[in-house]
FINUMI-757945 format. One record per atom (N, C-alpha, C): residue in one letter; x, y, z. Coordinates in pm, whole numbers, plus 50000, padded with zeros to 5 digits. Example, Ala and Ser with C-alpha at 12.3 -4.5 7.8 and 13.67 -1.06 7.14 Angstrom:
A513194943150780
A512304955050780
A513204967050780
S512854977550708
S513674989450714
S512905000350787
This chain:
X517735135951336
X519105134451289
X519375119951250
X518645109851370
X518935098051295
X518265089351176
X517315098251098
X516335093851029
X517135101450897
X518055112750951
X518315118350801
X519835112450756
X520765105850877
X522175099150893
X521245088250817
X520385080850851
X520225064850761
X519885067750620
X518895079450610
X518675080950436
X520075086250411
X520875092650421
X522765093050370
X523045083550355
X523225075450423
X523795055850474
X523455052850320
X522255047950341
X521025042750230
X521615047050068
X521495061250070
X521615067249955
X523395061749899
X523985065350004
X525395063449979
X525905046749952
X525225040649993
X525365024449944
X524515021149822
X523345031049789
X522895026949656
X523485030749571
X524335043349570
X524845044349461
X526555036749451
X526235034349539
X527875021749526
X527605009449430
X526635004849487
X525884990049447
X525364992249305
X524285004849278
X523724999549157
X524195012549033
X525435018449066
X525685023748955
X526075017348869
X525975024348714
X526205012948592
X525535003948588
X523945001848620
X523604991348595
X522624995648422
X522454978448398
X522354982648250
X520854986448198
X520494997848138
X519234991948080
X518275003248121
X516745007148120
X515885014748189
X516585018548256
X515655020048384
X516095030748514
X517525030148554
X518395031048481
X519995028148551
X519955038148650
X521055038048795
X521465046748811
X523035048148777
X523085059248841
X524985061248789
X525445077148903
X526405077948916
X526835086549071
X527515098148946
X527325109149014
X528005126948903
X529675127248936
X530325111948933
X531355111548943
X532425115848792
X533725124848807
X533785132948708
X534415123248601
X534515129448492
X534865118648349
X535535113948347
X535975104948346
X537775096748364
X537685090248226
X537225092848119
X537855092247970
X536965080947938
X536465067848028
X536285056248019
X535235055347932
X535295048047833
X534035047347723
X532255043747822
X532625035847921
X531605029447989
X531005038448000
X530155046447943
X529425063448007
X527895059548099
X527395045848093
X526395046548145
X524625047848035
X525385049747902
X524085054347801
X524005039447719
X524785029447766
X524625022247640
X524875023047529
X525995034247509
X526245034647350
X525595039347293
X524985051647369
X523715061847281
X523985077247269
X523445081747225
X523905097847215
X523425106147327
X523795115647397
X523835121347524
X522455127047473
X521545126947369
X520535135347365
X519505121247367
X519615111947361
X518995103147365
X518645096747538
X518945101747652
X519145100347757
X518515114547822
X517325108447945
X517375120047997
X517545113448128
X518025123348220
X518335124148352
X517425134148424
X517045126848551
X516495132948697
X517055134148789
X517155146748823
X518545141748926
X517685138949056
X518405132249122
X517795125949260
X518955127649389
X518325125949524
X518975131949619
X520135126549669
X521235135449701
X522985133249688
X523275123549603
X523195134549470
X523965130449366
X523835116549295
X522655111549299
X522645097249210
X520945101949082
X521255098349026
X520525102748878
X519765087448852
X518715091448769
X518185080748652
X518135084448529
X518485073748503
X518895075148387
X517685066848246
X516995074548190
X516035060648099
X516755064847925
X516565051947874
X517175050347726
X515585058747633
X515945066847639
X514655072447600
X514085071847409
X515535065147359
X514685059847232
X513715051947209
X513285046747322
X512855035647334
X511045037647233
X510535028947182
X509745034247069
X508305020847089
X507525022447064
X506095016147082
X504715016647102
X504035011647116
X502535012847183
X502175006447306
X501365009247419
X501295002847526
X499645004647565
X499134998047627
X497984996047624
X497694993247787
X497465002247822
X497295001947987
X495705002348054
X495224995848132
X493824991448176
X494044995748319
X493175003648357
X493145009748527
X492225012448571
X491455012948659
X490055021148759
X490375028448784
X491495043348760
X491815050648816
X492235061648726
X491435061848578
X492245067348478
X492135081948472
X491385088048585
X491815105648604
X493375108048619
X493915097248689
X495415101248763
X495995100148612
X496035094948524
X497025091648436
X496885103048310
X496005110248332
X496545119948201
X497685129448193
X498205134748330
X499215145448373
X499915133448367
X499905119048439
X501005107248409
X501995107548243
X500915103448173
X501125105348052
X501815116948014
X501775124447979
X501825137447922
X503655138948036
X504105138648119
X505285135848160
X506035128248088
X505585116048146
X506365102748063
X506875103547911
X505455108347855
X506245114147693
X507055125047649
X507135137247762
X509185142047754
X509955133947749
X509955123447860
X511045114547843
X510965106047734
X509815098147734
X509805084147573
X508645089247527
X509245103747433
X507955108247364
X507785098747183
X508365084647166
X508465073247103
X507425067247164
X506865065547260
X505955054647345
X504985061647342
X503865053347254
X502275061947242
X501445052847380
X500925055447462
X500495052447582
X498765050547571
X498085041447547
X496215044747550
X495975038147656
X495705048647758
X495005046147940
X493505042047878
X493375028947912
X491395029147894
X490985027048048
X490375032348131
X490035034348197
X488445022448223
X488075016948305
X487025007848366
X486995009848488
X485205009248565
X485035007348669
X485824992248706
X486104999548892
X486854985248952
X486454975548920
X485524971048954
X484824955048954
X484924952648768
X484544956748687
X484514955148560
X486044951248517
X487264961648535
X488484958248480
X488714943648551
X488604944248675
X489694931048731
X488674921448704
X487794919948639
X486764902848636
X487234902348452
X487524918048363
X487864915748234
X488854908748232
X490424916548320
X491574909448321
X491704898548333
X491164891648432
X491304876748473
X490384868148344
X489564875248260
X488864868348151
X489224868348047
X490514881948007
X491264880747892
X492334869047918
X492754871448027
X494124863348016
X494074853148052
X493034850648114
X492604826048089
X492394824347978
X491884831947860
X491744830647738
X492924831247644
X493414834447727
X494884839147602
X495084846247487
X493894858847486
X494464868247458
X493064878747479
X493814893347452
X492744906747486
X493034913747592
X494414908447651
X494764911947717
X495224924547729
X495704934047838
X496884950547806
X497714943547815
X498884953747779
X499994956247791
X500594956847966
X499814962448027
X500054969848145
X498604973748178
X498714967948322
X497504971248402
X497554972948522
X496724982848572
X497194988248790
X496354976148832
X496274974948905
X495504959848985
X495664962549151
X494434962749165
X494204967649320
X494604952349410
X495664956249554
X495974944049634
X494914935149648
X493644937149715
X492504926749690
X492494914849621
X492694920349416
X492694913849350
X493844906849326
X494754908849336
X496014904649277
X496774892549294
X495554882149370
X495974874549382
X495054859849267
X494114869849210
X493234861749038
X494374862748968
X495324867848940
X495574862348859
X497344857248900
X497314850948978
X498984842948979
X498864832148919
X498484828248848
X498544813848802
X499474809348693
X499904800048735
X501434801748646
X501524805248522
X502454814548474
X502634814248311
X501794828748260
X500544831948381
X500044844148334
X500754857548338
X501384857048416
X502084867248396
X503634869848383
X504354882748351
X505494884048354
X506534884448502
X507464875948534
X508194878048630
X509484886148655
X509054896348688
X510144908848671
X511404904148730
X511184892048761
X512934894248854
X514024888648745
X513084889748645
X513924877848526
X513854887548396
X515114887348348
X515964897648232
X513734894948120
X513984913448052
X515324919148050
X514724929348127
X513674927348221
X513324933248316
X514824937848468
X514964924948545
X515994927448625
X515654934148728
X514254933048795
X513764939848863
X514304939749015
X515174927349018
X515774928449164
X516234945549180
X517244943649106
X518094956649154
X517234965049212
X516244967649214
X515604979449278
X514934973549448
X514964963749479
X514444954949624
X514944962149729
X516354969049743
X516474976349830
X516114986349827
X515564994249750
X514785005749719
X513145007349788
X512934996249824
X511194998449920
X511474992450059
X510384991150138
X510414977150242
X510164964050196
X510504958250292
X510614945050260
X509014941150234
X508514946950310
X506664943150297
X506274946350194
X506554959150122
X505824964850029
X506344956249858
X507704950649881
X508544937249800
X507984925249786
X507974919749886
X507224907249877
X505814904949879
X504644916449932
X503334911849952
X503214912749750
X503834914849635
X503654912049509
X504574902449424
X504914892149520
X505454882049466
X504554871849475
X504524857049381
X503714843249423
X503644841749563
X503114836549566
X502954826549734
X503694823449760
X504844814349635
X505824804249705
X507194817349752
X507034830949672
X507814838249717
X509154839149569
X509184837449512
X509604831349379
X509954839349303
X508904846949256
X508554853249143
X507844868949180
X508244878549120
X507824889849133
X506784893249027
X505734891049056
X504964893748988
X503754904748907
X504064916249033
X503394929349048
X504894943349052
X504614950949011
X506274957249071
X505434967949178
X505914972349259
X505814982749395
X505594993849334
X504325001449427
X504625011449339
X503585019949471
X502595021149512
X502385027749629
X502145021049748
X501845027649840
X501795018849978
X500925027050070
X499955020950158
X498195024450198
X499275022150373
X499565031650425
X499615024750583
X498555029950678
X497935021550757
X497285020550842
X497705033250954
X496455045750933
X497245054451021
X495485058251105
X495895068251260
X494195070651313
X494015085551307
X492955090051175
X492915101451188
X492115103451319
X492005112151366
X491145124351491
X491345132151486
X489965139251610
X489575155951598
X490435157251707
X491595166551677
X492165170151782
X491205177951879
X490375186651845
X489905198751941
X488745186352032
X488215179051982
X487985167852075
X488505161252209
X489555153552125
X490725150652265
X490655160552316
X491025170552307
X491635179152396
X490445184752492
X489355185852445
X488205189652530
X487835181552631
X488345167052601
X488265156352694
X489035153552776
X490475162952818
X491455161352843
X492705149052822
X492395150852671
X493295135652627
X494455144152545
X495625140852543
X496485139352430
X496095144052331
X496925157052279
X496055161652085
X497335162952073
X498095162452102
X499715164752007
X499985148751868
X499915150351770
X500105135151716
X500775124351774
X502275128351809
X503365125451857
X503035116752004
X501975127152094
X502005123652230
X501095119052250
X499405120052170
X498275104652144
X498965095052087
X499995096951980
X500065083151890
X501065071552026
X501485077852126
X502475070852250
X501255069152316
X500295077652379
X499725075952468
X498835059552423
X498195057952309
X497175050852289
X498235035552211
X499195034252252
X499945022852222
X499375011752381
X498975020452469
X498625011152613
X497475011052601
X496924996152625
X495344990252606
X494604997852671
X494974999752840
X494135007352903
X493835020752900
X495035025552778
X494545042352813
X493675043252666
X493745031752583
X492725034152473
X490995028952511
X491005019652636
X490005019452697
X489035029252766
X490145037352809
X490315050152902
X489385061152799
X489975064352682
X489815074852648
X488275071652569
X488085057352513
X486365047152439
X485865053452558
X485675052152675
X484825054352780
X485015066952784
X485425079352764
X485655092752839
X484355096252723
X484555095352567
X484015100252460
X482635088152457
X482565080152470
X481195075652474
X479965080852620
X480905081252731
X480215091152783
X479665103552796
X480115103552648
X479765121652552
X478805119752485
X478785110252459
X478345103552294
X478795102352221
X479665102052186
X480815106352075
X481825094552045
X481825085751965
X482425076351885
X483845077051883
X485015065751930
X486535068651899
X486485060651795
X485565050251759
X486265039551633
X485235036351553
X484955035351435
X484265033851309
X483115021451294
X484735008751322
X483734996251348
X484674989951488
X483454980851497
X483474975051684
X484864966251688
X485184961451605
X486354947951576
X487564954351514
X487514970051505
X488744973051439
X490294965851450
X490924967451553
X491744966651600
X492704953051571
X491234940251608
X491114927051543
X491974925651401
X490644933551326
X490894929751234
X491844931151118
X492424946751224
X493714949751156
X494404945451124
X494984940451258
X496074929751294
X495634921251183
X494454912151184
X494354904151040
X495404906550907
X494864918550883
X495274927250791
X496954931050756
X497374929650871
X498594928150877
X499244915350878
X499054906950900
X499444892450877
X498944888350809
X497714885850693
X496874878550577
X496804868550644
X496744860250561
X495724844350606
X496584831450594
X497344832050514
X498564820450500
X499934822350487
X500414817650523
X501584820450490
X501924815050330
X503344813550314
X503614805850174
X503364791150170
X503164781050285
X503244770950248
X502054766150298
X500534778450280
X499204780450240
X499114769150425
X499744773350561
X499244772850698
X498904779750696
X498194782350815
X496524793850851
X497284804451015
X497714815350941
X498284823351037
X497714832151142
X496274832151126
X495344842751248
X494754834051322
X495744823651438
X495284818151538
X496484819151611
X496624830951669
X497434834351762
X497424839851881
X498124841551983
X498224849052111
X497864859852092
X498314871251983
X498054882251990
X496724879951906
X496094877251810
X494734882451799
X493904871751873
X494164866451946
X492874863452066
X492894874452187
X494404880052195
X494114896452304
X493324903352239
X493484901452106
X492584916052053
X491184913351999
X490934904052002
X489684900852001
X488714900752123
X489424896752224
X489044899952373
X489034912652364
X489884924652332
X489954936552399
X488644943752292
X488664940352179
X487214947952099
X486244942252178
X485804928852216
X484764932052306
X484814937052447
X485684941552472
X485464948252596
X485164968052549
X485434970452413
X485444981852378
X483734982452312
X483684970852222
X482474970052219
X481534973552327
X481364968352432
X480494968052532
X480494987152620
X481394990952561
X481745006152639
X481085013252521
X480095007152412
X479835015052268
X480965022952160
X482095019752190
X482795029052110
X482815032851975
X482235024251890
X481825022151719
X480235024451711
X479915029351605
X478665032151502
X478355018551437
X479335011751423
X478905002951350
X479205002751211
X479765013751106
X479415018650975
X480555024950924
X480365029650799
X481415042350750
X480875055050799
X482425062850836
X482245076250880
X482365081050748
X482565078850634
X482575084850531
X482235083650431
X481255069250410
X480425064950313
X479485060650315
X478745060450436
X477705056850492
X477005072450528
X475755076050478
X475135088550510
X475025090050600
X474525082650715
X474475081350894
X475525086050945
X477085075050858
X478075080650945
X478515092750945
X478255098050791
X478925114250775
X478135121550854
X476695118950908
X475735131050963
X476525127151092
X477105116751161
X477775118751293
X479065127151274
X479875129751172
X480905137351167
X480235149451177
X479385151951106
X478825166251067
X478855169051225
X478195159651315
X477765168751417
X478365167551571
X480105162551494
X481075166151635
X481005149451698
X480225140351681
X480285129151734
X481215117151697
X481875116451649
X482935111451569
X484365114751610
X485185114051697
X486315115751745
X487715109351643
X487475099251624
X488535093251531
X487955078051467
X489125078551416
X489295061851330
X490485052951272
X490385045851268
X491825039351199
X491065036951035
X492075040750946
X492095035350807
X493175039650717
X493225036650589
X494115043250508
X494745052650519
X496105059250456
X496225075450475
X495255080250341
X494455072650278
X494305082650175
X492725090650231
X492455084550351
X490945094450388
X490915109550444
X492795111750408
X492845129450480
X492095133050305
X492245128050233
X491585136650132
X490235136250077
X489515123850159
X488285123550192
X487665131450298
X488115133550387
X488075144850495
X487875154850470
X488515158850373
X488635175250315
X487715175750239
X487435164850146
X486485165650035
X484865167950072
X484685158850246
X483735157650287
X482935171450416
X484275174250405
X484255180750565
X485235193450531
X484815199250467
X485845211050420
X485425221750546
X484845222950607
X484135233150748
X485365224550883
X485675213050837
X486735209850984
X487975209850914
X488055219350854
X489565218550839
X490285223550938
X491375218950996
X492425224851086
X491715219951186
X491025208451208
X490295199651335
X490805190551346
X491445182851226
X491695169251229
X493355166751201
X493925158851285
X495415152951234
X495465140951252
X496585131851242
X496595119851182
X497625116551259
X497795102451321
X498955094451417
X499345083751370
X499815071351413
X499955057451411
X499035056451512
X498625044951423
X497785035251514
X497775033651615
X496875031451723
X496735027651855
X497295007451860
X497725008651991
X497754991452025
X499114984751943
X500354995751889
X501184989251836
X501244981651719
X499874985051659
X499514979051500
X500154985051393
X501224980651318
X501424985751187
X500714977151076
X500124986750946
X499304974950891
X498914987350719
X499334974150628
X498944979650510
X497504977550480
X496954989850433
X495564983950412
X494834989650258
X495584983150179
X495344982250047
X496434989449971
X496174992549822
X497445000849736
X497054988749616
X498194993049549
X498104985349415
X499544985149371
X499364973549255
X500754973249147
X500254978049024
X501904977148949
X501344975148756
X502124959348764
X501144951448691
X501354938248607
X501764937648470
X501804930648386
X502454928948266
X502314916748245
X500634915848152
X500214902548083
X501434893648055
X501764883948035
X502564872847993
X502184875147793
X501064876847787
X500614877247656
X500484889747570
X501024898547698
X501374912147589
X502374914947505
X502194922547395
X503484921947267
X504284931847299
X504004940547399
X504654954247340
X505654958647482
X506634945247508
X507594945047658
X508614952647683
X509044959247595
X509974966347614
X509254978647647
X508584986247537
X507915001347546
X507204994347722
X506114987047759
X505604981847913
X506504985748015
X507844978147984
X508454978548113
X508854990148109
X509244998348000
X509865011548012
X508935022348106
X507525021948061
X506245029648107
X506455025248226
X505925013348292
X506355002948430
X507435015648498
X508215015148436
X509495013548528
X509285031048580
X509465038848469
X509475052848493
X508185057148584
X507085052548608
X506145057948669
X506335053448796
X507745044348864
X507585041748995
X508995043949004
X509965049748930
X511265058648970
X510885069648971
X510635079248836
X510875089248838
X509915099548984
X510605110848984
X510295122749084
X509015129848988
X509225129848877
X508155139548809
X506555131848807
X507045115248822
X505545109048832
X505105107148952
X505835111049072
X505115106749186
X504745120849274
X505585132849199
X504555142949209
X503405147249186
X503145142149072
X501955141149001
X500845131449122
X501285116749143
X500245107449190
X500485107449349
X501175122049409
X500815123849515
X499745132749542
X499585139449456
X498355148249438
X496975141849436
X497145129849448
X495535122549435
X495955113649563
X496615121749671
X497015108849773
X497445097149731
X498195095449643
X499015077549645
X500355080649700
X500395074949784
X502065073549876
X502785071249793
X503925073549779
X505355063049709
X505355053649828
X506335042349741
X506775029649883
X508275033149835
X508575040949713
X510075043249718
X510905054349791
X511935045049835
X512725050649999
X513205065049899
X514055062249753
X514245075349689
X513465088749685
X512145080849673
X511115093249649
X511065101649802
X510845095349868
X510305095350006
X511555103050092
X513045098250077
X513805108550092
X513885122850059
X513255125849963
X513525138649896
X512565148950008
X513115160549988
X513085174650093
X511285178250034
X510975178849925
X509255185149893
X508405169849957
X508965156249912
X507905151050057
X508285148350214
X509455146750279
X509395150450400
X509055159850432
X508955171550371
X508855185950434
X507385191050411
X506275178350351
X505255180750355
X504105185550450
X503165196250433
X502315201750514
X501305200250462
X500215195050545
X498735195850488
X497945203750592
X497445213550500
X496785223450556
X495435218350644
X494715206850598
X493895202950640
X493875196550774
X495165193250766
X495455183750897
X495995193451001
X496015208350988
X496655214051091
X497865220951020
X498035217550897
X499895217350888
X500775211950938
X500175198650955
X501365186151025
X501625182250898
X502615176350902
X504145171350828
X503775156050825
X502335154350730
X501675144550755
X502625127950644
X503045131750568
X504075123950454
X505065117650569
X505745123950639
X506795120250683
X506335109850827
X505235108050858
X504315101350932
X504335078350861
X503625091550712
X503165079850627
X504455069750590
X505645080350556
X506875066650564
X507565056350665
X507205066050772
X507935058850897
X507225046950934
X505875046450911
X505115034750905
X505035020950791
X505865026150713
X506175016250583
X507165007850647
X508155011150689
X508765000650739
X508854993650810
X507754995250923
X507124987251036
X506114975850952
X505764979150849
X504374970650886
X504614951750808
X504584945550861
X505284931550839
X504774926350712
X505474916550672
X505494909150512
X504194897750549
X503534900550454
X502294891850421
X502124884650312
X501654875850266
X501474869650158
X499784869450084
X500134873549965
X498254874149909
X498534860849845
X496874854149870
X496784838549779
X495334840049747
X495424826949632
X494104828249589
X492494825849696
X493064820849789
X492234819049893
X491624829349995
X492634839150007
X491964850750124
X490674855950108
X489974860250000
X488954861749996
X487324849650034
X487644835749992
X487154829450084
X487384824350249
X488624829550249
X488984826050430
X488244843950489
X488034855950428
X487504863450450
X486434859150517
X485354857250446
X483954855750460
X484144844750561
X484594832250635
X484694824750745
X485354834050852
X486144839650814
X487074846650965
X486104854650999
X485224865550904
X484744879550989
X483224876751016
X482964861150978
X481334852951013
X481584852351191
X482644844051211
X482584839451295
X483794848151444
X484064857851340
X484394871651462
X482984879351510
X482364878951423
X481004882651447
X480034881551545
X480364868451510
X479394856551607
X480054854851763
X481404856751721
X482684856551889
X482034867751969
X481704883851909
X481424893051975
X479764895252045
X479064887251929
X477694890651933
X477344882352114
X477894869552068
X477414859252189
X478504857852293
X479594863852299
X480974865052376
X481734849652395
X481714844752296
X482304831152280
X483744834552356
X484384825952403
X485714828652433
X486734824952312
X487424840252284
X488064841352204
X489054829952143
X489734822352241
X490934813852184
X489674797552099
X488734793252152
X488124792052122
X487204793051935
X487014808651985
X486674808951857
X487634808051756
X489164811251798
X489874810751652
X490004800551631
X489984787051729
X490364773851630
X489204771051583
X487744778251618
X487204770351506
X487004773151360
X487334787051416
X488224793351208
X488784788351176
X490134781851244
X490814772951233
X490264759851142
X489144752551230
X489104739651160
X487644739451105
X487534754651044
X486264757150922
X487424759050821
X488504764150841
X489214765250678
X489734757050653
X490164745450754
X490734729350686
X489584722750666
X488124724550711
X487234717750678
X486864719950494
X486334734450487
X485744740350401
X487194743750241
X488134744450329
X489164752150177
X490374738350204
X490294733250253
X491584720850272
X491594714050126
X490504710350036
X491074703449942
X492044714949825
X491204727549796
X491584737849720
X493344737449778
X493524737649993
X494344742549981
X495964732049968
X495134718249940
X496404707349885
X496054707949727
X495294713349659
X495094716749495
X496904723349483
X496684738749580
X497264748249531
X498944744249581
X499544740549677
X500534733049735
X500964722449665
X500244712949572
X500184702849493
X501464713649389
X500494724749323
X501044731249216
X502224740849224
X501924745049310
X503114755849370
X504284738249384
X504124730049444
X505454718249430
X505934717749302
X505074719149249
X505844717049059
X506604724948969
């Protein structure tokens, strides 16, 4: 009741705030005609406008004359043909060419068209990883600035899923929101339960918030043989994962109280065997341990219930899905759309942009390939709370995946995380292998990244001042 009183709240203050606003995605409330010319179309013909209606009574509204070519670059270009083919009911004016590239190929092209200044798309998805090649000033478009106007929509996600696609300095919006990866632990229920643990989602996902009963339960299943966690440092490194590596004014944020507990507590889980070491789902070893019942759970993405199924279609109705153990909320990957600085075609962009992360008809579509919405609109609506996945049991696995969006804290991506990567998980490594004492080891992560990245990281502070 109180989850469905705040989406009312929510809904009922958005449409206070952003009706009549001008342009793309307006909204506007089914309040009745009062003569007033202001209709909300811009001075367009009622056939030139289409509307979605969305939940208690607030609509979008797109200027659907809108007319162009757009040139969109993705690793993901199965999802976008049913994309397409939507979008052009509404701006069937906007000719759309998805070219499709392996990951590694698009994001090393992107970052090579656009230092060059030109060859660039129009519009491109860009996985979180990357998205921090290309902030460099001037490359790209900053939505928070006309005739984009992308604020208006900020109360529309979490705050995390808002800011982890702005600059560093926090500034500039540079990616717009558009799905969101939360950190959830699938398991075999019929497992737990054989072990006498917790299989209700609800009453493992409470039970395993206390260190010792997730200790409790590593030892019950390794005395089986049977694996609770994937890799030995999970937990660690989550938390990482959830805080990134700098903040905005590029200080070094994973030398703290809490991940020196949790670095202590993986090796104490370590030492009880609880991890393989590997992927349970991409690693051939690890899948032959699923195959054969040894594999109890894991923490990762929500999108591995559909790896699960894909892999393991014989355990269906074995496996459901919780929050995290140990009080971790934590995004662990997703993507934006960007918008070259050097693309021509900004209006038809932002229009495409905009509709594929409002509308209801596109995120039906790109829930079907597992991509979450991070929008609270979407996410309100009755076909995804009221979601069932057969695989998981017929748990009401969606309504899981949102409640965890708003827990999981604001991080900052910089050009640096990927080299503070390779130092942090060297020398977590090395913490577990030889049992260094944890507080210990983090300062000397600590004073390997002012040793090793300190000039880069007064380069980048230098520039971000200007």
């Amino acid at each position: 009741m109180k989850k469905r009183l705040s989406v009312f709240m929510f809904l009922l203050m958005f449409i206070l705030v952003l009706a009549g606003c001008k342009s793309g995605g307006n909204l506007t409330s089914d309040a009745p005609d009062t003569g007033s010319s202001n209709d909300g179309n811009g001075g367009k013909d009622t056939e030139e406008v289409e509307e979605a209606e969305e939940p208690e009574g607030t609509q979008l509204v797109f200027d659907t004359s809108t007319s162009g070519e757009v040139t969109f670059w993705t690793f993901t270009a199965d999802v976008y043909e049913d994309i397409v083919k939507e979008f052009n009911k509404v701006y069937p004016d906007i000719k759309v060419q998805v070219v499709g590239m392996d990951f590694g190929e698009m994001h090393d092209k992107l970052q090579t068209t656009m230092a060059a200044g030109s060859g660039a798309p129009d519009v491109a998805q860009v996985e979180q990883g990357q998205f921090a090649r290309y902030g460099t000033e001037g490359l790209l478009e900053d939505l928070l600035q006309a005739p984009y106007d992308a604020g208006r929509y900020q109360d529309m996600v979490s705050e995390y899923n808002w800011e982890r696609w702005k600059s560093v300095d926090g500034t500039k919006l540079l990616g717009m929101p558009w799905d969101v990866t939360p950190g959830v632990f699938y398991y075999r229920a019929d497992l737990y339960e054989q072990m006498g643990l917790p299989s209700d989602p609800d009453e493992l996902g409470d039970f395993l918030q206390d260190p010792d009963n997730v200790l409790t339960a590593a030892q019950t299943f390794a005395a089986n043989g049977i694996y609770m966690y994937e890799w030995r440092d999970s937990p660690a490194i989550q938390y990482g994962d959830a805080i990134g590596y700098f903040d905005s004014d590029y200080n070094w944020v994973r030398n703290d109280d809490k991940m020196a507990e949790l670095l202590d507590f993986v090796k104490r889980g370590n030492q009880l065997g609880w991890a393989p070491q590997m992927s349970v789902l991409f690693d051939e070893e690890g899948v032959q341990l699923v195959n054969q019942g040894k594999v109890a759970s894991f923490p990762v993405g929500n999108w591995a219930a559909r790896e699960l199924k894909n892999k393991f279609p014989e355990q269906e109705g074995k496996w459901r899905v919780t929050k995290m153990p140990l009080g971790l909320n934590v995004g662990l990957g997703g993507s934006t759309f960007i918008m070259p600085a050097q693309g021509e075609n900004k209006e038809a962009s932002w229009a495409f942009v905009e509709w594929m992360n409002q509308a209801e008809e596109a995120w039906k579509v790109f829930t079907e390939f597992s991509i979450q919405p991070a929008w609270k609109h979407i996410t309100a609506m009755p076909w995804y709370q009221e979601h069932t996945n057969d695989y998981l049991g017929g748990q009401q696995d969606y309504k899981l995946y949102d409640m965890i969006d708003d827990n999981i804290p604001v991080r900052r991506l910089t050009p640096l995380d990927g080299q503070a990567w390779d130092i942090y998980i060297s020398q977590v490594a090395e913490s577990i292998d030889n049992n260094i004492d944890s507080k210990t080891t983090l300062q000397q992560i600590e004073d390997t990244i002012e040793k090793q990245l300190g000039p880069e990281i007064e380069k980048l502070k230098a520039e971000q001042a200007n």
